[in-house]
BALOBA-1460 file (C-alpha; in Angstrom, 3 decimals):
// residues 98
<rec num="1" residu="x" x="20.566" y="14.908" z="105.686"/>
<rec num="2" residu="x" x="22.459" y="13.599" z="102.688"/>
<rec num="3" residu="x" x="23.747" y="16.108" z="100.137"/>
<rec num="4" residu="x" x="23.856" y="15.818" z="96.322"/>
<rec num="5" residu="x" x="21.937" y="12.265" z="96.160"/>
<rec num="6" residu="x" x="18.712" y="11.171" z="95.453"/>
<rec num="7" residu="x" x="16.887" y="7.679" z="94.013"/>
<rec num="8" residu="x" x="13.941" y="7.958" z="92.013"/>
<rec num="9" residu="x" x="10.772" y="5.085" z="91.744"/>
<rec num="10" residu="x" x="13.264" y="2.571" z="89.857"/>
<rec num="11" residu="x" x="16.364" y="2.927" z="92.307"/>
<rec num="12" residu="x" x="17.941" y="4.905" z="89.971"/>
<rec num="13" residu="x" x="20.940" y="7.445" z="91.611"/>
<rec num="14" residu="x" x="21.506" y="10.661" z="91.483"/>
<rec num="15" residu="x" x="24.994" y="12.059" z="92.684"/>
<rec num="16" residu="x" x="26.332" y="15.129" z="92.192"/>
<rec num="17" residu="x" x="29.640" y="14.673" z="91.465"/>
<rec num="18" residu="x" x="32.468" y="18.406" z="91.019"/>
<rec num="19" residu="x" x="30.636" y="20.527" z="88.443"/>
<rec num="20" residu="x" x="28.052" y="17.848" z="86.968"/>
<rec num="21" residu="x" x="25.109" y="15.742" z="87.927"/>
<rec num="22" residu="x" x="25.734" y="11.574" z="87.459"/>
<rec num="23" residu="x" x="23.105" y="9.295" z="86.851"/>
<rec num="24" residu="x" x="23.851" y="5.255" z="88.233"/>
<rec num="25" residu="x" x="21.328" y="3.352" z="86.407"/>
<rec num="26" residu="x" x="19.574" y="0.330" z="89.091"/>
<rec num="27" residu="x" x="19.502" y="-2.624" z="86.232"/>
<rec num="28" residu="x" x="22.743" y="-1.868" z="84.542"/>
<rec num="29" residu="x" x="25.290" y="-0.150" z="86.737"/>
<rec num="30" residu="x" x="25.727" y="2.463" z="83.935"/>
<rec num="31" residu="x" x="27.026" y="5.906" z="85.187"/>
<rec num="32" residu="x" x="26.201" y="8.561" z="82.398"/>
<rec num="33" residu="x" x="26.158" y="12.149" z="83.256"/>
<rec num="34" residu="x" x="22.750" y="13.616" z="82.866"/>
<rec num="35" residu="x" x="23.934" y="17.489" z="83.469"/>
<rec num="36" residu="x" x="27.113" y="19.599" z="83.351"/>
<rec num="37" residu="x" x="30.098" y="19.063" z="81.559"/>
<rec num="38" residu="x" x="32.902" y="15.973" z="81.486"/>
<rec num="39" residu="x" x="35.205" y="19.096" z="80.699"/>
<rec num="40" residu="x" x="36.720" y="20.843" z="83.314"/>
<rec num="41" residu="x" x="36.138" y="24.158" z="82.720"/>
<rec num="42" residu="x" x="35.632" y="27.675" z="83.978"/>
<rec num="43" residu="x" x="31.941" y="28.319" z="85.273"/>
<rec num="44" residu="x" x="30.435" y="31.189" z="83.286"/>
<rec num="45" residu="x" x="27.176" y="32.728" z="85.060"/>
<rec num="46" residu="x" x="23.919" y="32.450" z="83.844"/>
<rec num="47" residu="x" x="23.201" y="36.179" z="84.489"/>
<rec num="48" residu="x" x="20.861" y="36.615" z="81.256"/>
<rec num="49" residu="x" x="19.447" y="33.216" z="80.284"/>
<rec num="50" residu="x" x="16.319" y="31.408" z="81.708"/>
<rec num="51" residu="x" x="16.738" y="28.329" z="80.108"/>
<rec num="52" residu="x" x="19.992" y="26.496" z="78.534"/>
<rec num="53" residu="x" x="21.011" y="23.064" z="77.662"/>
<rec num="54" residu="x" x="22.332" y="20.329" z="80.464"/>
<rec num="55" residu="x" x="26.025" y="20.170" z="79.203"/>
<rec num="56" residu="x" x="26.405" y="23.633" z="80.277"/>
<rec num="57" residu="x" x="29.458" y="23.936" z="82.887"/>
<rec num="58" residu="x" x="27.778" y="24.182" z="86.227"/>
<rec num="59" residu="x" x="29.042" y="25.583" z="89.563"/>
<rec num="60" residu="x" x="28.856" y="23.202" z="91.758"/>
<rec num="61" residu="x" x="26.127" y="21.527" z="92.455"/>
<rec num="62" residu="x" x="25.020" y="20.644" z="95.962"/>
<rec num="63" residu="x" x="21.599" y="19.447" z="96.970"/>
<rec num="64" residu="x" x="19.627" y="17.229" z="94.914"/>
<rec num="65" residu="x" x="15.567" y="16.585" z="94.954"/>
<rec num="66" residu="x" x="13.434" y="14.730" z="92.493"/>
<rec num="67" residu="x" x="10.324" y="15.623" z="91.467"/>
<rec num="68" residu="x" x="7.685" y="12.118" z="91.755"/>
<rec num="69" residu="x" x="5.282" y="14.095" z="89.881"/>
<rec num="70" residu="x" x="7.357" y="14.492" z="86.513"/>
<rec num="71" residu="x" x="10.677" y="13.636" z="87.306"/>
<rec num="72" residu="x" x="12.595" y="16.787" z="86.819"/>
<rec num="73" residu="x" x="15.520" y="16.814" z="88.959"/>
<rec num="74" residu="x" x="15.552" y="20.059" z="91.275"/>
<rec num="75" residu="x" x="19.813" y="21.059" z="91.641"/>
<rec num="76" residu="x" x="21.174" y="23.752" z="94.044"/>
<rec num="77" residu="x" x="24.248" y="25.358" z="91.759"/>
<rec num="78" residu="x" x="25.971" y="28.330" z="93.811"/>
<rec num="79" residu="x" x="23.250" y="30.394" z="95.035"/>
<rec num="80" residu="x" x="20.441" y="29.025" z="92.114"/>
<rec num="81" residu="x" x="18.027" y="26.697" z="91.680"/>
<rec num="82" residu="x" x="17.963" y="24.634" z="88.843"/>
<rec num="83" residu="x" x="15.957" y="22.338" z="87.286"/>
<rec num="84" residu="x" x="16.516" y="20.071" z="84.901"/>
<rec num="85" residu="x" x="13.852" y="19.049" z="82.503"/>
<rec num="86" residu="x" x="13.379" y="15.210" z="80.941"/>
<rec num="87" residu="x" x="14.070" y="16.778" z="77.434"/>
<rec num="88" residu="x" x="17.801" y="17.778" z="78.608"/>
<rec num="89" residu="x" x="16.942" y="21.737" z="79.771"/>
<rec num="90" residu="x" x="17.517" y="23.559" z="82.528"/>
<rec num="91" residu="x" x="15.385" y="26.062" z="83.912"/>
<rec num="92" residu="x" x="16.256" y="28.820" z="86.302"/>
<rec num="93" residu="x" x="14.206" y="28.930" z="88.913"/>
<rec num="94" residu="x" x="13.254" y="32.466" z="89.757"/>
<rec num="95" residu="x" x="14.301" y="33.631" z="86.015"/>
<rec num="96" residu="x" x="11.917" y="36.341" z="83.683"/>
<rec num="97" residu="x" x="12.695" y="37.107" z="80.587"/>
<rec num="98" residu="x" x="13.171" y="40.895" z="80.097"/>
């Protein structure tokens, strides 16, 4: 099994790529990065937040898995689940606000 790719309905591919998530678009060839940071940077942990923005510095991100249903993209980061929303979020998986 491949890790940290997946292609979604339009061929689009997903790589993850050090401590952010790339994005190779099928009809242009762009490469933009959809999560993480271009910065290298420490990783801070999310001990206390549910929900942030997608530049955040990530870990480093391993296995990747699209959703068909609504396209969020599913990210293992260290020893979390992440998911990352189409309006540039990511959710914890697992998280509750106290």
């Amino acid at each position: 099994m491949t890790q940290g790719l997946d292609i979604d309905g339009s061929g689009n591919l997903y790589i993850a790529d050090g401590q952010r998530i790339r994005k190779v678009s099928n009809s242009t060839g762009i490469i933009e990065t959809i999560a993480g940071s271009l910065k290298v940077s420490p990783w801070i942990p999310h001990d206390y937040l549910c929900q942030f923005n997608a530049s955040t510095t990530l870990q480093w991100p391993t296995y990747l898995s699209l959703n068909p249903l609504d396209g969020s993209l599913s990210v293992l980061d260290g020893d979390e689940i992440l998911t990352l929303t189409n309006d540039n979020l990511i959710n914890k998986q697992g998280c509750h606000k106290r």
